[in-house]
Every structure is written in structure tokens, then in C-alpha cells.
C-alpha positions as CSV (number, residue, x, y, z in Angstrom):
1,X,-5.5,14.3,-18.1
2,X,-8.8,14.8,-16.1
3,X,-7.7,16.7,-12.7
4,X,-10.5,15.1,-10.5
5,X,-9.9,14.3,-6.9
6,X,-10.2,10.6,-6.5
7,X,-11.0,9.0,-2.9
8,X,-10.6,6.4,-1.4
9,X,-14.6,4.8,-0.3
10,X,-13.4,2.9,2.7
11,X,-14.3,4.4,5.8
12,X,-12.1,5.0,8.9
13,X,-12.2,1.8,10.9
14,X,-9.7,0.3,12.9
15,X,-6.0,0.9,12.4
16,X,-2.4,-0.2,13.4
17,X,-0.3,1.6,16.0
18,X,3.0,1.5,15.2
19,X,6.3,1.6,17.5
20,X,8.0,4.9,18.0
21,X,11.1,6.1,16.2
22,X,14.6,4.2,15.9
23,X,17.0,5.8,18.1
24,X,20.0,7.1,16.5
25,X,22.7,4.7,16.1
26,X,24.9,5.6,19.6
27,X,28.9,6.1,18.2
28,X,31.3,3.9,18.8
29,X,34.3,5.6,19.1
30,X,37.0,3.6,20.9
31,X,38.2,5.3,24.5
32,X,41.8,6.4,23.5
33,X,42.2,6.6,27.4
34,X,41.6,2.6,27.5
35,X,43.0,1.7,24.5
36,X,46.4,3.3,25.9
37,X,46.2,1.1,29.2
38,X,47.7,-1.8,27.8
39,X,49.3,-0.6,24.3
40,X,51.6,1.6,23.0
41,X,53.6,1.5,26.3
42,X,57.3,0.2,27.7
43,X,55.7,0.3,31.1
44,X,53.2,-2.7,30.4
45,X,54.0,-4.5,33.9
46,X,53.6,-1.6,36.1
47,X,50.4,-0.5,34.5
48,X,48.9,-3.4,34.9
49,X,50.1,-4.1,38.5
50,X,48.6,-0.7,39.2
51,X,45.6,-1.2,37.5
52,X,44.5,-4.2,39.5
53,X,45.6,-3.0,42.4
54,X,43.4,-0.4,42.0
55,X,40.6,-2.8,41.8
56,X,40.8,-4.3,45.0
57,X,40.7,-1.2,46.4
58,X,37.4,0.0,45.5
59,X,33.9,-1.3,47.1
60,X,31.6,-4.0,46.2
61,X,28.9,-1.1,45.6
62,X,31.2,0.9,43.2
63,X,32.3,-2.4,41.2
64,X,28.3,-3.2,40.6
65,X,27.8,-0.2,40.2
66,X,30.5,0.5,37.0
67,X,29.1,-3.4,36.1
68,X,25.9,-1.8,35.7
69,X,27.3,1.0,33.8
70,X,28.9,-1.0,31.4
71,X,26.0,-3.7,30.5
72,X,23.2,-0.7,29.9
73,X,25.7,1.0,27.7
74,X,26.3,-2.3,25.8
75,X,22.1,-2.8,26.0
76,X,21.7,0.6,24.6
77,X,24.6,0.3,21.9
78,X,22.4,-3.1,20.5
79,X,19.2,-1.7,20.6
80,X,20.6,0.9,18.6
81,X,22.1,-0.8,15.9
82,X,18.7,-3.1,15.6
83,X,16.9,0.0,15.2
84,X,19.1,1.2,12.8
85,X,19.2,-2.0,11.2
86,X,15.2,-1.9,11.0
87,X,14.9,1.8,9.8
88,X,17.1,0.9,7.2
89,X,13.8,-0.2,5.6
90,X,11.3,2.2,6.6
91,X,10.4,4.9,4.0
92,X,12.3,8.1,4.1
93,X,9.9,10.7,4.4
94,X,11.8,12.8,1.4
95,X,11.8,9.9,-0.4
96,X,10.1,6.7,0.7
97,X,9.3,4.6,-2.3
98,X,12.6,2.9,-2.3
99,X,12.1,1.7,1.3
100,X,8.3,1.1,0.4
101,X,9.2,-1.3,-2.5
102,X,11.9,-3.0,-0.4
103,X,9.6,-4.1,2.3
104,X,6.4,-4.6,-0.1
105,X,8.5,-7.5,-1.9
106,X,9.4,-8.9,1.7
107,X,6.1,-9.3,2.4
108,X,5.1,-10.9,-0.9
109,X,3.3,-8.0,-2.0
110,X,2.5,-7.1,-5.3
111,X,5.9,-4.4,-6.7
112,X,5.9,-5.5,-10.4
113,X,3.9,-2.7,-11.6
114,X,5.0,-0.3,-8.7
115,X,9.2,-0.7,-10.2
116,X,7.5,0.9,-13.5
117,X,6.5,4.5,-11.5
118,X,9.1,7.1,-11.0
119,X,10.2,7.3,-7.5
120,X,9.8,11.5,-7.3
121,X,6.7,10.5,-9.0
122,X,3.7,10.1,-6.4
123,X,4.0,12.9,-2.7
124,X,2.6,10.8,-0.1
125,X,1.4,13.0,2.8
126,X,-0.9,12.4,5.7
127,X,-3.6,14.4,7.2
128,X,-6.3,14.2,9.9
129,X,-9.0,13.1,7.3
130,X,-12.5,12.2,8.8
131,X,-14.4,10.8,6.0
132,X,-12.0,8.3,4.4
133,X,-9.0,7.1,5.4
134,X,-6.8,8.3,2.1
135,X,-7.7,10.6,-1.2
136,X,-5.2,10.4,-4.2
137,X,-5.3,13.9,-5.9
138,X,-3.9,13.6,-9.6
139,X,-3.5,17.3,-10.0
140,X,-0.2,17.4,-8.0
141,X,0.1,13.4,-8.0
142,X,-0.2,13.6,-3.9
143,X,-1.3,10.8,-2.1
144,X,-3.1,11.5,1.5
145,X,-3.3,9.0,4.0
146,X,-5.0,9.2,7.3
147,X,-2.4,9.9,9.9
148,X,-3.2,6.8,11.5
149,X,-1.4,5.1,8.9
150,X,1.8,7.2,9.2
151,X,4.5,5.9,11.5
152,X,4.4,6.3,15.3
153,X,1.1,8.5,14.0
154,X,3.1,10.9,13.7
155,X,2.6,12.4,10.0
156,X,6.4,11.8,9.2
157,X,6.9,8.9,7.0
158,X,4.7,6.0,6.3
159,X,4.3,3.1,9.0
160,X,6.2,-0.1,8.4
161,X,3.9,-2.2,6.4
162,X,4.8,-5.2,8.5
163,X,3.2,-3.7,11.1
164,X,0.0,-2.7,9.0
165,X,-3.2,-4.7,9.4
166,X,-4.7,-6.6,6.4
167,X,-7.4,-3.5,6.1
168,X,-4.6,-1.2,5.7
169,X,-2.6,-2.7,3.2
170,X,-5.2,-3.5,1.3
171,X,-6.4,0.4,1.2
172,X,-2.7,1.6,0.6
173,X,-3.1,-0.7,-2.4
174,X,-5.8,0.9,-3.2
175,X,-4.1,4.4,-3.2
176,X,-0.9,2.6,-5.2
177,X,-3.4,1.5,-8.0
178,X,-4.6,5.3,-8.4
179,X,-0.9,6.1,-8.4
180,X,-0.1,4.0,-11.3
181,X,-2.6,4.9,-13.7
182,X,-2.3,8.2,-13.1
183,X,1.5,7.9,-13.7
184,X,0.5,5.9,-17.0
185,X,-1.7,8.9,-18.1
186,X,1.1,11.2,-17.3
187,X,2.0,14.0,-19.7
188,X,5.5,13.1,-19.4
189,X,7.6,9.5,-18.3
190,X,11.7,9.9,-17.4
191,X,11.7,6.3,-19.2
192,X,9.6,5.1,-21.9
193,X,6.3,2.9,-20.8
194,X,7.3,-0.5,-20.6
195,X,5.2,-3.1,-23.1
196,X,2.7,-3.8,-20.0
197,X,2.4,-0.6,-19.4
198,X,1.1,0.4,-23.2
199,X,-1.1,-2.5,-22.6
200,X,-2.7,-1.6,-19.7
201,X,-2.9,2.4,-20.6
202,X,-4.3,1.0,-24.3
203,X,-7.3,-1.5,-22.3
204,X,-7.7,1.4,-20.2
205,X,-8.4,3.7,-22.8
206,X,-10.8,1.6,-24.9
207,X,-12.8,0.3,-21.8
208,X,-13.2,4.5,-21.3
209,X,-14.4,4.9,-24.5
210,X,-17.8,3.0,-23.7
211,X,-18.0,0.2,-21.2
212,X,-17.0,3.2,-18.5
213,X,-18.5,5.8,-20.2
214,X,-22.1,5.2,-21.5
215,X,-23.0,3.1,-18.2
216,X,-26.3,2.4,-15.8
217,X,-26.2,3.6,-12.5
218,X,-28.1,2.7,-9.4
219,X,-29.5,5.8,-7.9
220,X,-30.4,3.8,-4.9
221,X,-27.6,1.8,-4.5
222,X,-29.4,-0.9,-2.4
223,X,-31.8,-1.1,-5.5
224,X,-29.8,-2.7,-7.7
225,X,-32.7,-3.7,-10.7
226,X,-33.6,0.3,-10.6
227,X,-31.0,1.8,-12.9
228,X,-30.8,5.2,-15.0
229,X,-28.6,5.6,-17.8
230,X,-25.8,8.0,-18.0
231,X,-23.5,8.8,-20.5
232,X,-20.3,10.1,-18.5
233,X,-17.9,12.9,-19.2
234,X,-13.9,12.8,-19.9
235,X,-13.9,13.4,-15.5
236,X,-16.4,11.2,-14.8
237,X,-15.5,8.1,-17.0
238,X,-11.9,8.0,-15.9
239,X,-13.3,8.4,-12.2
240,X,-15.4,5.6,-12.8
241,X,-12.9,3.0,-14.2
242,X,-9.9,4.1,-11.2
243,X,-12.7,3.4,-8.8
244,X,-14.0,0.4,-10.0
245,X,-10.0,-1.0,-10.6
246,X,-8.5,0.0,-7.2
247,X,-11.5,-1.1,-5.4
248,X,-11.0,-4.9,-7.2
249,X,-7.1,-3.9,-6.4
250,X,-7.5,-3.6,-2.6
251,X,-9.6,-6.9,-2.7
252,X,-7.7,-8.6,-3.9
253,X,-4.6,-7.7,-1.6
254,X,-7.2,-7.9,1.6
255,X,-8.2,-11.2,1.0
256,X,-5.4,-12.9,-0.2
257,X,-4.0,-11.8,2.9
258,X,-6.2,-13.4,4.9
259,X,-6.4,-16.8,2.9
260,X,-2.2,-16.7,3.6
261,X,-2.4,-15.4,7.4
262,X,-0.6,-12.7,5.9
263,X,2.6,-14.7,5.0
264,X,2.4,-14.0,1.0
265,X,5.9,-14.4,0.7
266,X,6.1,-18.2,0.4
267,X,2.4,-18.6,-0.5
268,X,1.4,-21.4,-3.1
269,X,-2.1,-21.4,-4.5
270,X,-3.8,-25.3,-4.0
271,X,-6.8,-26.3,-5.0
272,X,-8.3,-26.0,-1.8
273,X,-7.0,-22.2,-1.5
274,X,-8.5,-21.2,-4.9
275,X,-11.8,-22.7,-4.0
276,X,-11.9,-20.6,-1.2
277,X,-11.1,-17.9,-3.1
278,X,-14.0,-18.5,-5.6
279,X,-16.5,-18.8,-2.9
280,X,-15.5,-15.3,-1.5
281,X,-15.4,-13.7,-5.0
282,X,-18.7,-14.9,-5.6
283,X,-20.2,-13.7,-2.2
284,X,-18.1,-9.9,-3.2
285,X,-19.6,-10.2,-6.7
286,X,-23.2,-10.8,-5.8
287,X,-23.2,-8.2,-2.6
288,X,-22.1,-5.5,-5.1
289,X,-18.8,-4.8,-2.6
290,X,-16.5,-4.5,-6.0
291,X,-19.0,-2.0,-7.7
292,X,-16.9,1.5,-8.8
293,X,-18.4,4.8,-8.4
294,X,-18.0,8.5,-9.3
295,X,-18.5,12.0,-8.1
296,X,-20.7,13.9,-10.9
297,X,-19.3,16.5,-13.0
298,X,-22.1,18.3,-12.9
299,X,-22.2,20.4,-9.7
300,X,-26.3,20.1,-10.1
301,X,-26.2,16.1,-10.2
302,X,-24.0,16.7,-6.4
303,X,-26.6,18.5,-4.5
304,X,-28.8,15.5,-5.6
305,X,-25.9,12.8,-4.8
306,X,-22.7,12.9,-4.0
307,X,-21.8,9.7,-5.4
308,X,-23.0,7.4,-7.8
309,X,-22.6,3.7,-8.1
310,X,-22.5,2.2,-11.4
311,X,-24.8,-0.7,-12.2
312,X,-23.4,-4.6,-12.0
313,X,-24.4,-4.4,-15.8
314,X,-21.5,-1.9,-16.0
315,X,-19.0,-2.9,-13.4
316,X,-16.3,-5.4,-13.6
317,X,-15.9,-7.1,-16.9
318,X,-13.3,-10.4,-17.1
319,X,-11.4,-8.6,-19.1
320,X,-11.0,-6.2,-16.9
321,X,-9.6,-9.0,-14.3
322,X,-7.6,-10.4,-16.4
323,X,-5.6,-7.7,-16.7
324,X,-5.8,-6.3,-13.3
325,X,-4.5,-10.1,-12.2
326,X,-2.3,-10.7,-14.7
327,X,-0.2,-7.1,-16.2
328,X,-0.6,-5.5,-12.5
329,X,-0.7,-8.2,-9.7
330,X,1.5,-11.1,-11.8
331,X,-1.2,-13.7,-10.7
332,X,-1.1,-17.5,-11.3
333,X,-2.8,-18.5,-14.5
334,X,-5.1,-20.7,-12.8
335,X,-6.0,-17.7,-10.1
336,X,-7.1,-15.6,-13.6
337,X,-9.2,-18.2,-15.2
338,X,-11.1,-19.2,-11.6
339,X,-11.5,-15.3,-11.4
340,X,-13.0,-14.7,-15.0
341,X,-15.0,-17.8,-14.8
342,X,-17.0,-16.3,-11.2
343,X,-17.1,-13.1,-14.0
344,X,-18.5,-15.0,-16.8
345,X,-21.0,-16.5,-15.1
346,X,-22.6,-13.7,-12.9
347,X,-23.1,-11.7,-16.4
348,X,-25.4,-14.2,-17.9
349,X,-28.0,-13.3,-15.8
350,X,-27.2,-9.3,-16.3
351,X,-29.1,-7.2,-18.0
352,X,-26.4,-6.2,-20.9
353,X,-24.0,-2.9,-21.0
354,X,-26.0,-0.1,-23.4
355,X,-24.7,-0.7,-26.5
356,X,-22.4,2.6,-27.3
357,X,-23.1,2.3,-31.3
């Protein structure tokens, strides 16, 4: 499998700060000392004759003050065990995709095709990055976030997605998508590939095999009718295709967050929603905002660009939706066919693919 490093192309921007750590939970331990006041002995009357005698004895300002004693102890004894009770879901920085799937299918996000990786799979690690906010490398399967996206910022474990704006989750989604395909392309699986897996690694394949690998860039990216033609290497053409998936990927999440408000877990596609959905697909479509991208193989092509962007004739095909709705994101049927159709019709005015025969 090609060992390229694949980036994220968002740029840093805003980002969610995150509340500090849980507390540990404080023990509960019964007092023996207490417990023995009124238990346990033949003596019961006079100890509790002496008890409240002792009482009255003491001063208005030592009774508030064991008062106030006893309710911050109970305060800090609940605002333990709700942190606890909330860091039961945050991701364990030794092992956090357990806790990531568990609040991802909270939220209503997308964990179909996430079940499918090994957990010891993917080593998600953050660093001060100051070009893009997250790189996936497939040589060591490591994910890098910014540490802006880690929790409390603190480089430790991930940040509780419910806390994450729309941007973020939709460029962790981003990083998840590299994840899987590179699990699919993996060498070696604990489990066999499930039967949407092999479909997905099989349209993967053949869509590498031309429409990703003999393609039309634009040199200029702004110039979108000036195009050269490039026939990509293993590298390049696999670059091209993860790019081009995980940047449709991370649309996909980012908007449908913000059709929903961000409450996916109960959300119902209408009418009304979907045409919404069109009309922002179109507007993505037509500005070139879903176009993929590679860094060249050739180290003499990088001192001339560092990137290129493939042409619209070579970007996003409905097929390539369909799956991407459908095998990874278990979208609605009528959600596909609206999606392909905004597809469908924005080719007919493209100039064609080259033809790889």
C-alpha cells in the first residue's frame, strides 16, 4: 500500500475549548467512628443522651461552620460522580475508539463503517500543527489532530465530541474516512472484511485504475476550463481518490449538521430538508469546494506546486456518492438519488474524463 502522507486541506480556523478534566471520583468509605455511635452498642441511650448534649453545648459559629463542612463535602462528592459519570464516555487516551464510537452514535453520527476498523487499529495523536488542523499518515496508521481539538487542549485524549463545533466534526470525519480506507487496504485484518467492505475496497480499486488515475488537473485552480492532463502514479492516484472521498465525507457531516442544529440523533429527512440540501450541494458542486487533490510524486512537479487540484471532469462521479452515502454513511435512499441527480446533471455540461483505453 502506497505510504504517502495524506492531509487534511482545511485550514486552522476557529475551534472548541473544552472543559478541564473530571476529578477523580472522591471515596466513599463509611466513618466507622459514626457508624459505631448508634450501632453495635448496649449503651444506645446514654450515647445518645451524650451526643446531644454535646450539641447544645457548642456555638452557633461552630454548628454553621461543621454545616458548611458537611454540604461542600456532599457538593464535592456529586460533582464527582457526574464527572465520573461523564468521563465514562470520553476516549481513553490508550485506547479511545471505544469511547469515540459510544459518543459518535449519541450524537447521530455516522459509526457503521467505523464498527468495521480494529480498535488498536488507527494512533490518534495531537501536535501543534500550523498549516492544517490534522494529517493522517498511513505508514504507521497515526492520526494527528491539532491540539486544539484534544481535550482541555491539553494533547491527552480527544475532546468530547459534544462539545466539538460543526467544523470540527466534520474535519475529524474527515480524518476517520482516511482511517478506514487505509484499514481496508491493510496488509493484514484480525477479522475478515465484511461484504461492504469488499465492495467498497473493490469500487475503490477500479475507480483507481482510471477515473483517479489518468485525470485533468487545473494548474490554476481558479481556472477551471485550463486543464493539463496527468496520468498519476500508484502514490498519487490513491492520494487523489482519499482526498477527493474524505473531503465529500466531511461535507457531508458539516452540513447535515447544520440543516439538524446539530441534533442528528432524531433527525428525519422531509422534503423541505432535502431541498435544502440540493440547493447547497449544487452551490459546493459548482464552486469546486468538493474538488480532491494530490501532492506530486515527482519531487520536480513540488518545487513547481505543491498541490494539485484535479479537474471537475475528474472529480466526484455519482457513483462515487452513491457509495460514499450509501456503504459508509447509511444514508436515506431518497438522500442518494437527490445527491446523484445534482451529480448527473452538472456532468452534462463537462468536458468528459480522458478515456483510459
Amino acid at each position: 500500500m502506497p505510504t504517502l502522507i495524506k492531509e487534511s486541506g482545511v485550514m486552522l480556523s476557529s475551534f472548541s475549548t473544552s472543559s478541564s478534566y473530571p476529578r477523580r471520583r472522591v471515596s466513599r468509605k463509611p466513618n466507622k467512628a459514626l457508624d459505631s455511635r448508634f450501632h453495635g452498642n448496649d449503651r444506645t441511650g446514654e450515647q445518645e443522651s451524650s451526643f446531644f448534649l454535646n450539641c447544645k453545648l457548642l456555638s452557633k459559629k461552630t454548628i454553621r461552620t461543621i454545616v458548611f463542612a458537611v454540604l461542600m463535602g456532599m457538593s464535592i462528592e456529586g460533582m464527582a460522580e457526574a464527572n465520573e459519570a461523564s468521563s465514562a464516555n470520553r476516549p481513553n487516551p490508550r485506547n479511545p475508539w471505544p469511547a469515540l464510537l459510544q459518543q459518535a452514535e449519541t450524537l447521530g453520527l455516522p459509526t457503521g463503517f467505523l464498527t468495521h476498523i480494529d480498535p488498536a487499529f488507527v494512533n490518534i495523536t495531537f501536535e501543534d500543527l500550523r498549516t492544517y488542523a490534522a494529517e493522517y499518515h498511513p505508514e504507521d496508521h497515526r492520526m494527528i489532530l491539532n491540539m486544539r481539538l484534544s481535550f482541555n487542549e491539553a494533547g491527552g485524549a480527544l475532546a468530547d465530541l459534544a462539545r466539538m463545533t460543526h467544523h470540527d466534526l466534520a474535519l475529524l470525519y474527515h480524518e476517520l474516512l482516511h482511517a478506514y480506507l487505509d484499514y481496508l487496504y491493510a496488509d493484514t485484518h484480525p477479522t475478515p472484511l465484511t461484504t461492504t467492505d469488499q465492495q467498497v475496497l473493490g469500487f475503490a480499486n477500479s475507480q483507481m485504475a482510471c477515473h483517479y488515475r489518468f485525470v485533468r488537473i487545473n494548474p490554476i485552480r481558479q481556472l477551471k476550463s485550463a486543464t493539463e492532463l496527468r496520468f498519476l502514479s500508484d502514490q498519487d492516484s490513491w492520494e487523489v481518490m482519499n482526498e477527493t472521498w474524505a473531503v465529500f465525507v466531511g461535507w457531508v457531516l458539516w452540513t447535515k449538521l447544520e440543516l439538524f442544529d446539530g441534533k442528528l440523533s432524531d433527525s428525519t429527512w422531509t422534503p423541505a430538508l432535502i431541498e435544502q440540501w440540493t440547493d447547497r450541494l449544487e452551490k459546493a458542486v459548482e464552486s469546486g469546494e468538493l474538488l480532491g487533490y494530490y501532492e506530486p510524486d515527482d519531487p520536480e512537479e513540488r518545487k513547481v506546486a505543491r498541490k494539485r487540484f484535479i479537474a471537475p471532469s475528474n472529480g466526484l462521479t455519482p457513483q462515487d456518492v452513491e457509495h460514499l452515502l450509501t456503504k459508509v454513511l447509511q444514508e436515506p435512499t431518497e438522500l442518494v438519488e437527490a445527491s446523484k441527480a445534482v451529480f448527473e446533471q452538472y456532468q452534462i455540461g463537462l468536458e468528459p474524463p480522458p478515456s483510459c483505453e
